[in-house]
C-alpha positions as CSV (number, residue, x, y, z in Angstrom):
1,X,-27.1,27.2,-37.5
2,X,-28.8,29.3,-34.9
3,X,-28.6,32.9,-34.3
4,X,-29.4,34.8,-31.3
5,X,-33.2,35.8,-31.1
6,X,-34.9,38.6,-29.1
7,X,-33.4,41.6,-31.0
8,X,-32.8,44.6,-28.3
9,X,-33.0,47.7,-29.8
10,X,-30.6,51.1,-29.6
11,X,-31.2,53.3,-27.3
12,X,-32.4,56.6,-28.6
13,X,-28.8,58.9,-29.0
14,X,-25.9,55.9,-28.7
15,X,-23.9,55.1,-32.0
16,X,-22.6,52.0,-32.6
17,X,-19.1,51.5,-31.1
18,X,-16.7,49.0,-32.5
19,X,-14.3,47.5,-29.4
20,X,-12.2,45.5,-31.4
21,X,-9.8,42.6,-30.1
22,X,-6.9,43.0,-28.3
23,X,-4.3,45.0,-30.4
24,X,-0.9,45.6,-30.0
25,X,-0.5,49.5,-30.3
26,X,2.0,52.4,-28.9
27,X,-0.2,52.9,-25.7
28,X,-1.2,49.3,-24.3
29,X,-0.1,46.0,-23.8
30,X,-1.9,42.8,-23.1
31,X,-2.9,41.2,-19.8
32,X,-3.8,37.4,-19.9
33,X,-6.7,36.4,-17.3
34,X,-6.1,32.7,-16.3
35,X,-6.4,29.5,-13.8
36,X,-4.3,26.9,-12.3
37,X,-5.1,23.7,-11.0
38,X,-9.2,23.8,-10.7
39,X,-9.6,27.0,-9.9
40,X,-10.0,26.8,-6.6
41,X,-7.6,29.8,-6.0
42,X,-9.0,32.3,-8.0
43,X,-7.8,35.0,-10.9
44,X,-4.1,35.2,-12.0
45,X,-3.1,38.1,-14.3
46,X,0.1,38.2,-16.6
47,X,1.1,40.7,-19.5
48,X,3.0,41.2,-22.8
49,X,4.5,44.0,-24.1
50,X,4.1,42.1,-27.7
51,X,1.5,39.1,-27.2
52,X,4.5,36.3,-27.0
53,X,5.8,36.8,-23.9
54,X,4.0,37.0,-20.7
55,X,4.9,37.9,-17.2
56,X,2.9,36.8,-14.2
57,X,1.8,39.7,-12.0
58,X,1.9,39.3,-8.0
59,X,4.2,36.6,-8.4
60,X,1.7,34.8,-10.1
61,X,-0.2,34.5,-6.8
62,X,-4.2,34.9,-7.0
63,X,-5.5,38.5,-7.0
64,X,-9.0,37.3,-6.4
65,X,-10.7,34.5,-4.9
66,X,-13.7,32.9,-6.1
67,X,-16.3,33.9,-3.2
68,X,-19.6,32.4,-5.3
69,X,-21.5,28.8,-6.5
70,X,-19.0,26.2,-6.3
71,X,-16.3,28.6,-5.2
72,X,-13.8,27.9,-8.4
73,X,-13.0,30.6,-10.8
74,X,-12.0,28.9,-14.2
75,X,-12.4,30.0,-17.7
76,X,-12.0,34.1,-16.2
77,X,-13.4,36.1,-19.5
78,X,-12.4,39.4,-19.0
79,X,-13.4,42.7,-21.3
80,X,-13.3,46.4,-21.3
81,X,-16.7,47.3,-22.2
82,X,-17.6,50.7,-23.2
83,X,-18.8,52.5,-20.3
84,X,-14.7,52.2,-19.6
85,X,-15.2,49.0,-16.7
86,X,-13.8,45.5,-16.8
87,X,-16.6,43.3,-16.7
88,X,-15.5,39.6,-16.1
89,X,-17.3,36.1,-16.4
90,X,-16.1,32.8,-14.9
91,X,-17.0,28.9,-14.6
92,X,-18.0,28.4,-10.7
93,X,-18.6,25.3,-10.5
94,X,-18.4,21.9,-12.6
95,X,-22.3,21.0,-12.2
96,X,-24.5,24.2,-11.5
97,X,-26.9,26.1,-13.6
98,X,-25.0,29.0,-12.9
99,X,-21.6,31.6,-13.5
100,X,-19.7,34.0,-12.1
101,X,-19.6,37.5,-12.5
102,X,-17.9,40.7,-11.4
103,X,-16.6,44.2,-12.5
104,X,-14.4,46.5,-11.8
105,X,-12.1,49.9,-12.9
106,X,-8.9,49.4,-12.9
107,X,-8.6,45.3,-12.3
108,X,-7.1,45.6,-9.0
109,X,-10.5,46.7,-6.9
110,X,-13.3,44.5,-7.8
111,X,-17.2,44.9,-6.9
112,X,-19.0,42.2,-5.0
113,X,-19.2,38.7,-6.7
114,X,-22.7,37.5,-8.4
115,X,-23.5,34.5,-9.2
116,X,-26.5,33.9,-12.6
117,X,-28.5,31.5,-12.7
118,X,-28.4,31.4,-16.4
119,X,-29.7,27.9,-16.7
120,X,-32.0,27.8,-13.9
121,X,-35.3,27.9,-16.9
122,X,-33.6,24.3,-18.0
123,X,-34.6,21.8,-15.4
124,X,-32.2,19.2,-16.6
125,X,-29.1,21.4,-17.4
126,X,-26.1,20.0,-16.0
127,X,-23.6,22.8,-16.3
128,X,-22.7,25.9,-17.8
129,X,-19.1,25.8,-18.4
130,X,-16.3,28.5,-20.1
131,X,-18.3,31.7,-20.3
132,X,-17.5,34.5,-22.0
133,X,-18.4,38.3,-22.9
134,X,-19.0,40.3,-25.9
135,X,-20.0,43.9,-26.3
136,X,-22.6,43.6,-29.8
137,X,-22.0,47.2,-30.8
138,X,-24.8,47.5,-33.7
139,X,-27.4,46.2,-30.8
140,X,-25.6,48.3,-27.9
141,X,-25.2,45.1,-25.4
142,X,-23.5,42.6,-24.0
143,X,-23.5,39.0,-25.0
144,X,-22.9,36.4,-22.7
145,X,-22.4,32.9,-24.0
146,X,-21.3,29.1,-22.4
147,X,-22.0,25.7,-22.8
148,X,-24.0,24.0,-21.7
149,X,-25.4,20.2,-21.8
150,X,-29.1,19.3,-22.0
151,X,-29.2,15.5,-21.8
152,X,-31.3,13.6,-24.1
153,X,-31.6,16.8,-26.8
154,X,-28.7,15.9,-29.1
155,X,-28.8,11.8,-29.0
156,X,-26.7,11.5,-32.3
157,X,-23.7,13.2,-31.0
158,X,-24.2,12.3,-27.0
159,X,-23.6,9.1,-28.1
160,X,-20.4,10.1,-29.5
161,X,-19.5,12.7,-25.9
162,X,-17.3,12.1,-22.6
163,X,-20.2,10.1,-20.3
164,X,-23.2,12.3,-21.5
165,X,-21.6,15.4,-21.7
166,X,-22.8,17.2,-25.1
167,X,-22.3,20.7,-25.0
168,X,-24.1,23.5,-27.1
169,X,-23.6,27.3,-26.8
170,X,-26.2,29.2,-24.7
171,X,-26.7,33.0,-24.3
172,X,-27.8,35.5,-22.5
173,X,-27.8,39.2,-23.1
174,X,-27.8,42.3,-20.8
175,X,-27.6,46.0,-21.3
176,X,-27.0,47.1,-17.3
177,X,-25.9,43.7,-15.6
178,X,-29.1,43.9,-13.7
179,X,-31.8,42.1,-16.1
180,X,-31.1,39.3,-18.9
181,X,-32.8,38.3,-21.3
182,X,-34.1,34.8,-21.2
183,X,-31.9,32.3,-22.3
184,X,-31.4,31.2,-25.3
185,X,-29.8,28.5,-28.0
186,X,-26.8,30.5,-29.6
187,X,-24.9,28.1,-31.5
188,X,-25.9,24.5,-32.6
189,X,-22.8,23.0,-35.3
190,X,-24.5,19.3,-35.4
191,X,-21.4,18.3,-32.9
192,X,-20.7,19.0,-29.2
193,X,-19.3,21.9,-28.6
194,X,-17.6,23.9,-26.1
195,X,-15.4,26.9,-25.5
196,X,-16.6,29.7,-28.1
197,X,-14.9,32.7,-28.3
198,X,-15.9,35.9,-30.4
199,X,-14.2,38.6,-31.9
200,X,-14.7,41.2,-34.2
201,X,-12.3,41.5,-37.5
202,X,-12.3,43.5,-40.8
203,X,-14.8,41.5,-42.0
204,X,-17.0,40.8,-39.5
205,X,-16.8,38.1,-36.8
206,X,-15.1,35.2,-35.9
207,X,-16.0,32.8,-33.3
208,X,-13.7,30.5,-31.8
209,X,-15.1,27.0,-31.1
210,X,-13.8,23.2,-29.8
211,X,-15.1,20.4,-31.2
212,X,-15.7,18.5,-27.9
213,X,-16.6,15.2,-29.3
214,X,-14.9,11.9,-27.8
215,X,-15.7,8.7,-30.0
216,X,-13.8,9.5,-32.0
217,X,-11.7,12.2,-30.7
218,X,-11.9,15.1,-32.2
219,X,-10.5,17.7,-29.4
220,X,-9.6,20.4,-31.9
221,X,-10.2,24.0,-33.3
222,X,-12.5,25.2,-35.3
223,X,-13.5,29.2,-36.5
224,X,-16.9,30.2,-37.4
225,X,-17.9,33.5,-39.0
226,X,-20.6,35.5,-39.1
227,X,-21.2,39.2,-40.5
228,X,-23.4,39.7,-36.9
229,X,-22.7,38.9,-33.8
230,X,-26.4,38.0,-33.1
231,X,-26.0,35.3,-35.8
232,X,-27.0,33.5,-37.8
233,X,-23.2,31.8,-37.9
234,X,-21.9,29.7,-40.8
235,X,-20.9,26.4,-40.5
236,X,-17.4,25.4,-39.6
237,X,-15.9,23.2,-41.9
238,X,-12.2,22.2,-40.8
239,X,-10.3,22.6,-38.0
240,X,-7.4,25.0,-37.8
241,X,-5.6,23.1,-34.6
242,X,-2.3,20.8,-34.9
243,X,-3.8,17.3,-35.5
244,X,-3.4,14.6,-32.4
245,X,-3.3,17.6,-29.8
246,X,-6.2,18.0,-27.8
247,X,-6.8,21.3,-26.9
248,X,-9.3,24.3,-25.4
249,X,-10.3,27.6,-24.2
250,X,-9.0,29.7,-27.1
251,X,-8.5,33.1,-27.1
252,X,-7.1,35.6,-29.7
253,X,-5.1,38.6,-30.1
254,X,-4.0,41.0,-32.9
255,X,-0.5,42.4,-33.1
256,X,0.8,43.6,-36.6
257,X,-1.0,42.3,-39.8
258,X,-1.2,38.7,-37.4
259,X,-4.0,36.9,-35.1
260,X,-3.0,35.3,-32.8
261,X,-5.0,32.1,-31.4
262,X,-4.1,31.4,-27.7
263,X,-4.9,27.3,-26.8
264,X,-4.5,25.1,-24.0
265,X,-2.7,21.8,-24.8
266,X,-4.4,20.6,-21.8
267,X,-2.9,17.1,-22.0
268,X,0.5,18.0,-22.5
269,X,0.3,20.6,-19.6
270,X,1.8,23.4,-21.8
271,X,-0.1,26.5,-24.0
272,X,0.1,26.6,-27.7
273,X,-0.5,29.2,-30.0
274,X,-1.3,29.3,-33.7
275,X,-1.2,32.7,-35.9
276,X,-3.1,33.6,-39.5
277,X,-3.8,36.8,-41.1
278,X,-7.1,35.6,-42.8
279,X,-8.4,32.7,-41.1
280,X,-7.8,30.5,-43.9
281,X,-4.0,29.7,-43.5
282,X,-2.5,29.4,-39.9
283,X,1.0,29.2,-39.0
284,X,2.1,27.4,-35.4
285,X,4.0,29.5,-33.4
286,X,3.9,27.7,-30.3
287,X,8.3,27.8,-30.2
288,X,7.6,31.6,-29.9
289,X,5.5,31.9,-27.6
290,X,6.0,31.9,-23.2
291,X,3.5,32.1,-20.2
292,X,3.8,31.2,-16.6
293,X,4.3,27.7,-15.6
294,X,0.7,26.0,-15.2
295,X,-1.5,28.6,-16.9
296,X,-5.0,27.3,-18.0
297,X,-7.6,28.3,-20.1
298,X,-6.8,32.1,-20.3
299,X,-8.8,35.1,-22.3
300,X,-6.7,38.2,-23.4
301,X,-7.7,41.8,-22.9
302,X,-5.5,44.8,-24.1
303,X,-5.1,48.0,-21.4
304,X,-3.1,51.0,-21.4
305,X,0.3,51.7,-20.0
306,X,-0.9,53.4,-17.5
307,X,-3.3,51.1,-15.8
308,X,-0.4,48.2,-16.3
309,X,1.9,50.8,-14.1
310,X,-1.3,50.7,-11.7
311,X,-1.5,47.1,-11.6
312,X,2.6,46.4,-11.4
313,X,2.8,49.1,-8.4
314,X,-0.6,47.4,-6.7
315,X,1.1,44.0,-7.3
């Protein structure tokens, strides 16, 4: 179990802001940031007035393209952070040492794409694939975390992976999206893993995972939790994902007493959805739930009614 190392500290004034997940609540809804195909089209936007059903905005036509590394926006990770901007992070390409990264006030006018070389310290990195943001209140930053494999680091379970690929969970922090810290190992389970996804709760912090492992397949869910976003996070024990499905790229939401666990069923074509009020017992839901036809690998943010009528008149 590894946590993140290279503490930064609070600035001198700034209190510790909790932005909790997405929550259903009199004055927002929920947009879902997704991908069809491979990406090669860019960012598609939906929302929910109550997290089950989704519809597409722009006639589920791209808003953005993908304009940097391997020109492909999957994985789109979008957050509000607390200086009131939507900062998003993507997968740009299948085999760089890099992401994608942009911002913007109102997610209909975006700032010029960047592209991180977040990787670029590992010489033999192959990829850094399905990143995602976190604002760490206590430390006053954002996290930034993917996978990435390292061949030749992890031999027990790259023997056990899809043609090499073994995954661990790498991150990065940043306080102005201008410098990073260097790069770091986040998350090491003893399997290959992919796809984490962290979100604060009652008691802490839950992080989303895939168990990534091939021989024998394993393709399935797991939580982690942790009473720090920096780590050190506990071991997860079971997955929580309908056995025999493969899936990915969860995401969660909060509506009522219920979390909700957004996956892609990627080999069935189709999204499923699991909820749970403690993380301990899960109910499917997948019947109840209903996005547009061919969305992949999505991340959920919550926005007001307002900026929806912005984005519904813009689109």
């Amino acid at each position: 179990m590894v946590g993140l190392l290279g503490v930064v500290s609070c600035s001198s004034g700034q209190q510790a802001q909790q932005y909790p997940v997405a929550t259903a609540k009199d004055d927002n809804v929920f947009v879902f940031a997704s991908f069809r195909g491979n990406g090669e089209d860019g960012l598609h936007l939906a929302y929910s007035e109550d997290g089950l059903i989704w519809k597409a905005l722009n006639q589920d036509i791209s808003i953005l393209a993908p304009k940097v590394g391997g020109k492909l926006m999957r994985d789109p990770c979008i957050i509000q952070g607390p200086d009131g901007l939507f900062h998003m992070v993507w997968t740009s390409s299948w085999e760089e040492q890099g992401i994608g990264i942009a911002h913007s006030k109102d997610l209909i006018h975006w700032s010029e794409q960047r592209f991180i070389p977040v990787m670029q310290d590992f010489a033999t990195a192959k990829n850094a694939w399905a990143p995602e943001i976190s604002w760490d209140p206590d430390q006053q930053r954002y996290i930034i975390y993917w996978a990435s494999t390292l061949p030749g680091t992890y031999p027990q379970s790259e023997a056990m992976a899809d043609k090499g690929w073994d995954h661990r969970i790498y991150a990065t922090t940043t306080q102005d999206f201008v410098t990073y810290t260097p790069t770091q190992l986040y998350y090491q389970p003893g399997f290959n893993v992919i796809d984490a996804s962290i979100h604060p709760t009652s008691d802490g912090y839950v992080m989303l995972l895939k168990d990534e492992t091939r021989y024998p397949a394993a393709k399935n869910l797991y939580v982690a939790t942790s009473n720090s976003m920096s780590g050190p996070w506990n071991k997860a024990v079971a997955p929580f994902s309908p056995e025999g499905i493969w899936v990915e790229g969860p995401t969660l939401l909060k509506t009522d007493d219920w979390y909700y666990v957004y996956y892609d069923e990627y080999t069935r074509h189709q999204y499923g959805a699991m909820r749970t009020q403690d993380f301990i017992h899960w109910q499917n839901v997948s019947d109840q739930i209903q996005l547009p036809s061919g969305t992949r690998h999505g991340t959920v943010v919550a926005i007001s009614r307002v900026q929806l009528k912005a984005l519904i008149d813009a689109y």
